[in-house]
N, C-alpha and C positions, 0 to 999 in steps of 0.2 A: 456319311457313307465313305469317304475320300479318307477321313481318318482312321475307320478299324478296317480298309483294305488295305491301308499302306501299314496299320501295326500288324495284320497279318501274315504281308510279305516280307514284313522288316523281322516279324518273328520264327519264318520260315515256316511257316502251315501250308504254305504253298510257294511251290520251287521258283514259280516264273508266274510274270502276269497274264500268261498264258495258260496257265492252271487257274488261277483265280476265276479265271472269265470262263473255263469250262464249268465247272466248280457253280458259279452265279447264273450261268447259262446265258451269258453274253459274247460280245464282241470282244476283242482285245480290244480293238479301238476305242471301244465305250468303256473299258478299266482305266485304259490312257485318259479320256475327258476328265473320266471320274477323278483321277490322281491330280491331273493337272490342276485342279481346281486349288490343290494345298498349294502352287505357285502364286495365290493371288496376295497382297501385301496383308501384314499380320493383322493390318489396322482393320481392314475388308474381311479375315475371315472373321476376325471378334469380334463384328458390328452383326455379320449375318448371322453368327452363332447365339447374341442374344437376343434374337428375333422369334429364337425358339422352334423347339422340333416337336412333331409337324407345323410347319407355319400355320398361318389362321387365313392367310389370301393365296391367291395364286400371282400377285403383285411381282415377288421373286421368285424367277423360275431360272433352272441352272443353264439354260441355253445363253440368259441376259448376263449373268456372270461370267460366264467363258469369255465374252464380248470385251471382257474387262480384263483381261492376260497381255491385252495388247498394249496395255496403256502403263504409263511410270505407276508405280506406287502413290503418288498423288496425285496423279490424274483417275485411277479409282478410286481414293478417298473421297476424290467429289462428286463423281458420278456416282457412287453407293449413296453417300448422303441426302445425295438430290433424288434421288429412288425414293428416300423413307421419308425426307423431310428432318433428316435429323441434324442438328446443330452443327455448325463449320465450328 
């Protein structure tokens, strides 16, 4: 979702993420979460991206990823990891 809202703003379908979110009949705030998300490190979205859309658990939910904006770059490589069990 974070990546065809921001190729739509970046393509100009919509003036402001303030349109977008009238448009999705959201908050702006919640277009901001939604965007922020493409600030997490490349390594974390490419891990969460092939876990596949729609996931199969509710294991990852994007509230526990936001959580992870806080942290360096490799401090969410390991906490994504240790979510999935997946290999250091």
């Amino acid at each position: 979702m974070a990546r065809e809202w921001r190729e739509v703003l970046d393509k100009g379908e919509y003036a402001s993420r303030a349109a977008l979110a009238r448009h999705r009949e959201v908050s702006r705030a919640r277009v901001t979460q939604i965007l922020n998300l493409l600030k997490l490190s490349q390594e974390v979205i490419t891990l969460v991206t092939s876990l596949g859309d729609p996931l199969r658990s509710s294991i990852l939910v994007e509230r526990r990823l936001r959580l992870l904006l806080a942290l360096t770059a490799e401090q969410q490589r390991d906490k994504i990891k240790d979510m999935f069990d997946f290999p250091s």
